[in-house]
N, C-alpha and C positions, 0 to 999 in steps of 0.2 A: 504494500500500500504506500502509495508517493505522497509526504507529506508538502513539496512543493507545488504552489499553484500559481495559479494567474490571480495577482492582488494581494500575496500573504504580504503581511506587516503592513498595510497599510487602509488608512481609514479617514474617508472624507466625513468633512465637521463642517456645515453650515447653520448661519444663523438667517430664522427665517420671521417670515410673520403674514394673518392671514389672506390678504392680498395678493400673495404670492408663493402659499405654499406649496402650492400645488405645481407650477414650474421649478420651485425652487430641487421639488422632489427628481423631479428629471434630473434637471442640473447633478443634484448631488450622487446617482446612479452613474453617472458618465465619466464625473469625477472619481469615483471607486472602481468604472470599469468593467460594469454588468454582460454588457455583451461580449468584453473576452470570458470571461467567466461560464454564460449562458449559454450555451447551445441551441442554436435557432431549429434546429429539426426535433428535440425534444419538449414533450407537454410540461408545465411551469407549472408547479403548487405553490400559490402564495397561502402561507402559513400562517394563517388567522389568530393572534391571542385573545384570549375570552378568557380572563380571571374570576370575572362576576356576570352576573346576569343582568345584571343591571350598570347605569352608563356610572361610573365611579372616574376621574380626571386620572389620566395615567397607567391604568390601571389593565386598560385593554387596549389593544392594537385602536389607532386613532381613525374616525371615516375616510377624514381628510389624506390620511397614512397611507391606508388602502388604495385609494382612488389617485394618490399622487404615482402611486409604484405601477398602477393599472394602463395609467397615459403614456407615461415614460417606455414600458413595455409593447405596448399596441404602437406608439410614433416608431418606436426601433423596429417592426415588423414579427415580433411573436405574438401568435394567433393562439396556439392550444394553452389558455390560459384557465390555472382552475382551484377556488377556493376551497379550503382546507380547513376542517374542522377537527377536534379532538374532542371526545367529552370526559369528564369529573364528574366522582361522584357527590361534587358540594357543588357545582354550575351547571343549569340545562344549557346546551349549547345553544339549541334551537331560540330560546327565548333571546338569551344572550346577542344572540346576530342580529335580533331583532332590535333589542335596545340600546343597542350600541351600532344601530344603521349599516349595520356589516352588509345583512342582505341586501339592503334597498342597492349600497352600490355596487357589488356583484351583480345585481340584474339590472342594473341602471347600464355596464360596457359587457353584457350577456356573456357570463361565465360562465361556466358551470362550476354547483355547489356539493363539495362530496363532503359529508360524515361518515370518517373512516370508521366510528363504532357501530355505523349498524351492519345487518346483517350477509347484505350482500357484497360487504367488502370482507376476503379472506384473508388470515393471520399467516403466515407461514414458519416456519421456524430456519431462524438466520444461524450460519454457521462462522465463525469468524475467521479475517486471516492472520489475522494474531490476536496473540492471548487475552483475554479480557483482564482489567480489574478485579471486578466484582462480581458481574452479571451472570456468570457460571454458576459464584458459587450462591447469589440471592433465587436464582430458577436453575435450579438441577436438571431439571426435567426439561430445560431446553428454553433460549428466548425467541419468541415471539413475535414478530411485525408487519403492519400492512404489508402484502405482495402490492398495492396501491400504488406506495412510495416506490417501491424501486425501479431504476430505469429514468425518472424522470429529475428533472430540474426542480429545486427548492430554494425559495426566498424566506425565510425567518423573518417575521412582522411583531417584535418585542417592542415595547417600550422602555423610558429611563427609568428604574426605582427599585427599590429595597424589597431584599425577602427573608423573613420569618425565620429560613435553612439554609439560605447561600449564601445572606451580606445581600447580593443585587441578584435581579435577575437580568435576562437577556437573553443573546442570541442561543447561545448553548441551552438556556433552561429551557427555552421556548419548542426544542425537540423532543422533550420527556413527556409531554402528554400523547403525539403522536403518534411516538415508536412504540410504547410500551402501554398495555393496558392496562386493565383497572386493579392489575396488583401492584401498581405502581409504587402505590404506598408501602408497599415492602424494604423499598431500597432508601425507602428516609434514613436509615440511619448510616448509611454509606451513597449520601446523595451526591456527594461530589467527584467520587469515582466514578459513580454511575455517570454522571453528564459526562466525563473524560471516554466512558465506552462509548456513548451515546455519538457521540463525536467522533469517532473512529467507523460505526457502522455508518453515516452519515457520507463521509468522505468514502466511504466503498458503494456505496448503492446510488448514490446520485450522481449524475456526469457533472451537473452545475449544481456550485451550494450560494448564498449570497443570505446576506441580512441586511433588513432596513430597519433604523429605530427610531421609534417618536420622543421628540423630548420638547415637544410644546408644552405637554406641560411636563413633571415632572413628579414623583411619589419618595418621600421619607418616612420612616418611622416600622410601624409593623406590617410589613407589606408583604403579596402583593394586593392584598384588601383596602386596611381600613389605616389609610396613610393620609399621611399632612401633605398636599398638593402644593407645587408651586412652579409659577411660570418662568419657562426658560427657555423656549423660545428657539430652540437647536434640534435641529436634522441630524441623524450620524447613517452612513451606510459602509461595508464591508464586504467583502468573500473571505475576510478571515475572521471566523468568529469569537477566536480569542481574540483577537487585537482588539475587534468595537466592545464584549464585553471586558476588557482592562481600560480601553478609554472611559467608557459609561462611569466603571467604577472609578477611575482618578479624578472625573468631575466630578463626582457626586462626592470627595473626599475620604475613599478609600484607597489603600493601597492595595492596587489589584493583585502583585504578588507574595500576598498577606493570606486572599482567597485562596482554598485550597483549590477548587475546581478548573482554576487559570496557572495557577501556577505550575497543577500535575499536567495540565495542558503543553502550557509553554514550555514543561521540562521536555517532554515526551516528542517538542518538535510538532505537535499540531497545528501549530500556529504561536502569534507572537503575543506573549502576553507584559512584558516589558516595556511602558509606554515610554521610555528612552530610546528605545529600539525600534517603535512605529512611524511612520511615513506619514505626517499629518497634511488631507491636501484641503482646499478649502478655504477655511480661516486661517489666519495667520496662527502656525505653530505655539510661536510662544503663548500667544492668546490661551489656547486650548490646554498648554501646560501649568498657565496658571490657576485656569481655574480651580475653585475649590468650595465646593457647596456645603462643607461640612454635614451630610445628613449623615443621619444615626440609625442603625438598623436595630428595631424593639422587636419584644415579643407581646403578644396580645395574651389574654386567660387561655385561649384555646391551645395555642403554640406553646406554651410552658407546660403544658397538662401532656402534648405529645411527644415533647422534647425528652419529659420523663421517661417516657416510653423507648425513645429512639438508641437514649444516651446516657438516662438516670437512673433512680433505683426501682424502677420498673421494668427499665431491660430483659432483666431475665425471663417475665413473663410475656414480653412480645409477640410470639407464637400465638400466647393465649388470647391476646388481645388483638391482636390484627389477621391473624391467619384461622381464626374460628368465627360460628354465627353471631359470637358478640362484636364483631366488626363495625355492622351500620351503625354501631354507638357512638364513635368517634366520629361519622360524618353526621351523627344529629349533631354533637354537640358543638362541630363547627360552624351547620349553617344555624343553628339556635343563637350563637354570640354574634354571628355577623348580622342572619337576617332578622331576626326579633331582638336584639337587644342593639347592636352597635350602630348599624344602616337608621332604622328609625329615629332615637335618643342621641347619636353622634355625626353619623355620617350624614344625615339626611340637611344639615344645615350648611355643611360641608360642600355639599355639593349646590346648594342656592348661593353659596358666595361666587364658586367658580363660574356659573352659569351667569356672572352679572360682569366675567371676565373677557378681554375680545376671543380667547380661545371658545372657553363657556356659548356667548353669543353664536358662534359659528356651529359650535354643534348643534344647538336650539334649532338654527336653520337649514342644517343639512337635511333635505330630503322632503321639504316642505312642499316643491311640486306633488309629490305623492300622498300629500297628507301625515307627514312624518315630522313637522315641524313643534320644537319643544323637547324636552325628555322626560321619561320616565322616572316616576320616582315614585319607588312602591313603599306603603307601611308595613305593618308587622305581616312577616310572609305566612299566610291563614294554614297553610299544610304542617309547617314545622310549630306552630303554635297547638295545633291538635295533636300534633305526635307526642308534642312536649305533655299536652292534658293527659293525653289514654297514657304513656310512659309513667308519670308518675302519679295516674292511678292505681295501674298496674302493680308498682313500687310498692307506695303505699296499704293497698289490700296485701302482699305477700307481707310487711312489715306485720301488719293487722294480723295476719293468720299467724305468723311466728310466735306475735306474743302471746295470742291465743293460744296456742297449742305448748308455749313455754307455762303460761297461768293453771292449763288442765293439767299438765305433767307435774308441775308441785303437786297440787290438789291432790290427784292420783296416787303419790310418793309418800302424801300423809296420811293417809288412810286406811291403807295395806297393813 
C-alpha cells in the first residue's frame, strides 16, 4: 500500500464569508488539487456528516459545505456524483438530512442519495494488506464494510470542532461511521487506532480520497453535540487527511501531535501530521500558524459515564455492558441528556443566538424556494421521554417487588 499521493502534506486554508462561499469552495478545491487526486471515470461519494438530527452550528457537514463541493465538482466535469449516509444508533439519519437541508441540496444538482445501513447495500468482509492495529483483535470474526464504498472516489465532508474521545474531530473520524457498523461502539476504547486502521482500509479501497471542512462556524467544549459555537469564518480542504485534521486541531489550539490518532498516523507515514511540515496554500502561512482559538475539549454527564466504561473502573465489565441486550441502555441515556434535557434547557437558546448570526441567517434561508426556509428546533424528543417513563417504571415496580419479597422473607424467617 503506497503511502504517497497527489497532495500529501498539504492543505488549503481560506477565509470566507457568505456572499461568496460558495465560489470560495471551488476556489479552495483547486487550491488543494481535487482533480489530481479525483478520478474523472470513477463515481464520487461525498460523505455527509450528521452528528444530530437536528440543525446544531458546527456540528454537521454545512448546506452551504455540501452545495459548495457539489458546483466545484459538476464545473470540473464529474457526473457520477452521490450522497453518502451512515447511521447511529443516537441520530436518525433520514431526519437529520432533512434538518440540516442535506436533502433539499442533493436533489436541488440530482444526486443520488445512498444509506449504506439499509438493507440493500451489502457488508462484505475486508481483508487487509497489512496488519491492523486493533480491528482484528476488536472483530475476531472478521471486519466488515460496505462493498458500496469500494472502487469508488471519496470526499470527507467534517466540520471544525471538539470530541468527547478524540480532542477534534475530522476528516479521519468522519470515516468510522461508514466503514464500520453499528458495533462500532466496541472500539471506543481503542478509538484512535481504530481511525489509524480506518485510514489505511480507506487508502486501499478508494482510487481518490479528498476532505473538505467547514469552519464557518466553528464547535468547543463537549463535542460533537452540545458545544459552545463560534464564528470563524474559514474553509480548509485536503487529500491528506492527516494534514487538514493536525491543521483543524493547531487552530482550534491543540497540538495535533499531542492526539494520539494523528500522531500514530503521521508516524506510520499516512500522511503529515506535523503542521511545521504542511504546505499551507491559500492564506498566508504564517497567518494560519498563528492562529490559536484556545478551545477546550469537555466531557458532558453522558461521556464521563462511558469513559468509565471504555477506560475506568468499569472496564472490566465492558462485554457486559456493550456487547449484551443491556446495550440500548447507553444509547437511551445518550439521547435522554442530549435530546430531553441538554437540546431543550441549553442548547435550544444556543442555537436562536446563532441563527441571528450572518452564518445562522443563511441557513434560515437555504432552501426556502422549496419551502425549507427557517430551522428546526424541536422540544423535548416525545419517544425518549416515554422510554425514559415505561424504563423507570419498569425500575421502579422491580424495586417494589424486591422489597416486597425482601419484607415476606423476614416475615416468613420469623415465624418458622
Amino acid at each position: 500500500m503506497s503511502t504517497e499521493f497527489p497532495g500529501r502534506g498539504k492543505v488549503a486554508v481560506l477565509r470566507t464569508r457568505p456572499e461568496t462561499v460558495l465560489d470560495d469552495y471551488g476556489r479552495l478545491m483547486a487550491l488543494a488539487g481535487f482533480e489530481e487526486t479525483l478520478p474523472k471515470d470513477k463515481e464520487t461519494i461525498l460523505k455527509i456528516n450528521i452528528s444530530w438530527q437536528t440543525w446544531y452550528p458546527a456540528c454537521s457537514t454545512a448546506p452551504w459545505q455540501l452545495e459548495g463541493v457539489i458546483r466545484a465538482l459538476q464545473a470540473a466535469g464529474y457526473q457520477n456524483l452521490i450522497g453518502g449516509h451512515n447511521d447511529t444508533v443516537v441520530v436518525d439519519a433520514h431526519v437529520g438530512e432533512r434538518n440540516n437541508k442535506h436533502r433539499y441540496v442533493v436533489e436541488k444538482y440530482g444526486l443520488r442519495n445512498v444509506h449504506l445501513f439499509e438493507p440493500q447495500y451489502e457488508w462484505v468482509r475486508y481483508e487487509p494488506k497489512q496488519p491492523f492495529l486493533v480491528l482484528d483483535q476488536v472483530y475476531p470474526e472478521g471486519v466488515y464494510i460496505p462493498q458500496f464504498l469500494v472502487g469508488r472516489n471519496i470526499i470527507q465532508l467534517p466540520t471544525v470542532k471538539t470530541h468527547v474521545f478524540t480532542t477534534i474531530t475530522g476528516a479521519m473520524k468522519n470515516a468510522f461511521g461508514g466503514l464500520l457498523g453499528r458495533k462500532r461502539h466496541w472500539t471506543h476504547s481503542v478509538i484512535h487506532e481504530t481511525l489509524v486502521d480506518l485510514l489505511m482500509i480507506q487508502q486501499d479501497i478508494h482510487p481518490g480520497l479528498f476532505a473538505v471542512m467547514d469552519g464557518t462556524f466553528a464547535g468547543d467544549g463537549p463535542g460533537p453535540r452540545a458545544m459552545r459555537w463560534h464564528e470563524k469564518d474559514l474553509i480548509l480542504a485536503s487529500a491528506d487527511q492527516v494534514a487538514i485534521d493536525a491543521m483543524s486541531a493547531h487552530m482550534q489550539g491543540f497540538d495535533p501531535l499531542s492526539i494520539p490518532f494523528i500522531r500514530i498516523a503521521h508516524e506510520m507515514g499516512l500522511g503529515v501530521g506535523d503542521p511545521r511540515q504542511i504546505e499551507i496554500v491559500g492564506e498566508d502561512p504564517d497567518w494560519v500558524m498563528a492562529q490559536d482559538w484556545r478551545f477546550v475539549q469537555e466531557d458532558t454527564f453522558a461521556s464521563r459515564g462511558q469513559k468509565m466504561i471504555y477506560r475506568g473502573w468499569l472496564h472490566p465489565i465492558e462485554p457486559l455492558l456493550l456487547r449484551t441486550p443491556l446495550v440500548p441502555w447507553s444509547y437511551f441515556a445518550s439521547n435522554f441528556y442530549h435530546n430531553v434535557y441538554w437540546y431543550p434547557f441549553v442548547g435550544r437558546k444556543r442555537v436562536q443566538a446563532a441563527l441571528d448570526t450572518k452564518w445562522g441567517r443563511m441557513f434560515t434561508t437555504y432552501g426556502a424556494d422549496a419551502g425549507l426556509e427557517g430551522a428546526v428546533m424541536p422540544g423535548m424528543e416525545l419517544k425518549t421521554v416515554v422510554t425514559a417513563t415505561v424504563g423507570l417504571g419498569v425500575l421502579a415496580a422491580a424495586l417494589g417487588a424486591g422489597a416486597w419479597w425482601l419484607r415476606r422473607g423476614g416475615r416468613d424467617d420469623g415465624s418458622s
